[in-house]
N, C-alpha and C positions, 0 to 999 in steps of 0.2 A: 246325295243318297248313298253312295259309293263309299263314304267314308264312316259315315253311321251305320251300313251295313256289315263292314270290317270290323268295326268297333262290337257291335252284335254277335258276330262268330267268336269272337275272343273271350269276349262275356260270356257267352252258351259254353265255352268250353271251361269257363274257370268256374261258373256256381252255376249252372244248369237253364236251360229254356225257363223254367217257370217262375224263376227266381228275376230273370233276366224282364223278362215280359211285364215284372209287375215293377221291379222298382227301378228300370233305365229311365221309361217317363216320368217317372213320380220324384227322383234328383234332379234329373235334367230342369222339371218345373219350378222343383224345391230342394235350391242346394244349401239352403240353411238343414236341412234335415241332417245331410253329413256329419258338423260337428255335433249332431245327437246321436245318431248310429256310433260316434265315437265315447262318446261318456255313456253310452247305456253297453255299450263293449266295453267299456274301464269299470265299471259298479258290477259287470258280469265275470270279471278275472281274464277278461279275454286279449286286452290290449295293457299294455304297459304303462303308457299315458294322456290315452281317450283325446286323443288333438287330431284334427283335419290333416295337420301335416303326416301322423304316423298314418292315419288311413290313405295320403295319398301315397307315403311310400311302399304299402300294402299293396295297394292295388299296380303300383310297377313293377314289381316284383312278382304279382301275378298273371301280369300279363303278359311278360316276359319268360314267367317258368316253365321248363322244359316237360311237367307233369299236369296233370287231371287227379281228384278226387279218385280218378277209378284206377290209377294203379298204387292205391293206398291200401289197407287192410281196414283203415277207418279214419273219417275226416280229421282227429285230432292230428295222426302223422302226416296228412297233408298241409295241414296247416301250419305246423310248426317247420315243416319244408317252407313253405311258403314263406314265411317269418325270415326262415334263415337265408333265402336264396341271395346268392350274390347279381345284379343287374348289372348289365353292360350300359355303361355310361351313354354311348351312342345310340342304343336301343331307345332308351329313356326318352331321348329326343324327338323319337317319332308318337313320340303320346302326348296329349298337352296334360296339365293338372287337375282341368275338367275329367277327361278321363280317367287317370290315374284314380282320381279319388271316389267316381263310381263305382269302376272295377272294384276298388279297396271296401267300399262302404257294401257293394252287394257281398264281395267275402264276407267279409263282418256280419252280416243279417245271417248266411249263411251257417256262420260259425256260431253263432247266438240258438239257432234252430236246432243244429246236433247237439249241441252241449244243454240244451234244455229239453231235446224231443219234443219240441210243439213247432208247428207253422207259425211264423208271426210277422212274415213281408208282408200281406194285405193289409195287415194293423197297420203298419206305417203310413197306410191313403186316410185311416181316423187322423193320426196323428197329426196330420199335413192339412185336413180339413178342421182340427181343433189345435192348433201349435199353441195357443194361449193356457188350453187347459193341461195338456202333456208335456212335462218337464220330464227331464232323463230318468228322476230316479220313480216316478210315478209309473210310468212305460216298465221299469225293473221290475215293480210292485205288480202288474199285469202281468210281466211273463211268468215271474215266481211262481203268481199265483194259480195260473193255469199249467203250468206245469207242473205244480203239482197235482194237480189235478187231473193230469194226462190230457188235456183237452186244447187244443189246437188256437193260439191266436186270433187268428183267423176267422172264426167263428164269430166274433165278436162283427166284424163286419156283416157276416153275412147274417145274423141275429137282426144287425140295424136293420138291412136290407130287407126282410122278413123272406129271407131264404130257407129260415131254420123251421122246417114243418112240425113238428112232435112239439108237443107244450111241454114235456118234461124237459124236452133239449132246450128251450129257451128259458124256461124257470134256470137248471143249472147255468148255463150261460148271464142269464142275470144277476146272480146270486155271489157269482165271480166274479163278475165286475163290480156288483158292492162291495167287498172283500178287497179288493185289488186297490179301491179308490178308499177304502178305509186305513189301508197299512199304513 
């Protein structure tokens, strides 16, 4: 417990409590999801070469840096800190790959949210209960599309769930997912 709980503080520190709470169990279950957080961050401009490996170098590198989000002036110069930080070889030791590449894969989800303005961790629990129907670049097709539309991933879960009260809010939430799944 002690060491998943370590592991938990270092997450909250690098992509926040809420970010942390939803997708440390949701990898941990499904670490195939990894290399899709990584091609839907490569088809978003956000990673270089959308592979398991650059997200798990990602995420040593964040675990390891000496900053937070919050002494940025905005997530893009964190991130690209992040990108560049140099890790101390021995440090790296005390994380296994498992980790590394959560840390890496929640930055990523993370980085995907600001550079789009919409919430879209919760999607990732569709994602994981449909893997057969969401391929990376269809997932792109869903955030594009609600992001243009200013409207929050997210919702699309909580739509399923019939958390979404207002018939207007679920007609539009509807409406984007046909759209999304038509691109």
């Amino acid at each position: 417990m002690g060491f998943w709980s370590s592991l938990g503080d270092a997450l909250n520190a690098v992509v926040g409590v809420a970010i942390s709470v939803v997708l440390t169990p949701l990898l941990i279950a499904n670490p195939w999801l990894i290399p899709v957080v990584a091609l839907v961050a490569l088809g978003l401009g956000l990673l270089e070469k959308g592979t398991p490996e650059e997200v798990e170098e990602l995420g040593d590198k964040a675990l390891q840096c000496d900053k937070t989000p919050d002494d940025f002036d905005n997530f893009d110069q964190y991130f690209d800190y992040v990108k560049n930080f140099e890790v101390d070889p021995e440090k790296s030791k005390t994380f296994t790959p498992e980790e590394k590449k959560i840390a890496g894969a929640e930055l990523t989800v993370l980085a995907i949210e600001e550079k789009n303005g919409i919430k879209v961790a919760e999607f990732f629990k569709n994602v994981a209960e449909n893997k057969d129907h969401f391929t990376p670049s269809k997932i792109e097709n869903y955030i594009k599309t609600f992001s243009e539309a200013g409207v929050d991933l997210d919702k699309v879960r909580a739509n399923d769930m019939g958390k979404i009260e207002k018939q207007s809010d679920r007609d539009k939430i509807d409406n984007l997912v046909k759209k999304a799944e038509e691109l």
